[in-house]
N, C-alpha and C positions, 0 to 999 in steps of 0.2 A: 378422647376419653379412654380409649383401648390405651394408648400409651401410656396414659397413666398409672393403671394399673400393670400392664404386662412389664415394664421397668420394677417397680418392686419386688414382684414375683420374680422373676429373672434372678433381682439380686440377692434374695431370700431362697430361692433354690441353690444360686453359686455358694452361699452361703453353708447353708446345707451339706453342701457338697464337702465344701474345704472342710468344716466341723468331722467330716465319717471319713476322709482321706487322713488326717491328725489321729484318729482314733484307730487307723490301720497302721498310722505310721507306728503309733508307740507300741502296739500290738508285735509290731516285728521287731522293733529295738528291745522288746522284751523277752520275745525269741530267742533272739540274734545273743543277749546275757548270757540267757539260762546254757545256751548251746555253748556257749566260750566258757559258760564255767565247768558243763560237761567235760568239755574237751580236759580244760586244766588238772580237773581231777582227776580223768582218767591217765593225764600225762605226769601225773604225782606218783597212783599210785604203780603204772610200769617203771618209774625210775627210784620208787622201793624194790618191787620184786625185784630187776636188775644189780639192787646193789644187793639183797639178798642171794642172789644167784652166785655174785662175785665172791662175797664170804664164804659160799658153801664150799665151791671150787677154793678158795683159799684152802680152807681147810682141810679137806681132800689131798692139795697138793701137798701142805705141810705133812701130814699122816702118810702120805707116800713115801716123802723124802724121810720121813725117822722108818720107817721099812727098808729101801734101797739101803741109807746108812748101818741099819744093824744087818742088813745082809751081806753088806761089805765086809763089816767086821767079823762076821764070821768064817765069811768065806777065807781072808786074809789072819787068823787069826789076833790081829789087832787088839781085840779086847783083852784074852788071855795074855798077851804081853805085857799088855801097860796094868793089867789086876797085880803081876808079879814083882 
């Protein structure tokens, strides 16, 4: 008579068991989301900054290069030449 009952308890424990195992599993695949979506957006938004960085320097180097050029021309008088 112990077998009979200690057989359903057993499988009603295992039971048990696998039910709260399933509920830690999704628990971590839910994690496991939110952290990969983490990730994405933080890897979004360093490849705005970056490309805002690039612009910046763009621009920079453009505003340099019209500086070195009209220092050119001055230096070489260039500009006074071609005004005449």
């Amino acid at each position: 008579m112990t077998k009979t009952f200690a057989l359903p308890l057993a499988l009603a424990a295992s039971l048990g068991l696998a039910a709260c195992a399933e509920a830690e599993q999704e628990a971590v695949e839910a994690d496991a989301e939110e952290a990969a979506a983490d990730v994405e957006a933080a890897a979004d938004e360093a490849a705005a900054d970056m490309e805002a960085a690039a612009d910046d320097a763009m621009a920079e180097m453009d505003e340099m290069a019209g500086d070195v050029e009209a220092a050119a021309e001055d230096a070489t008088g260039t500009e006074d030449a071609e005004a005449e």
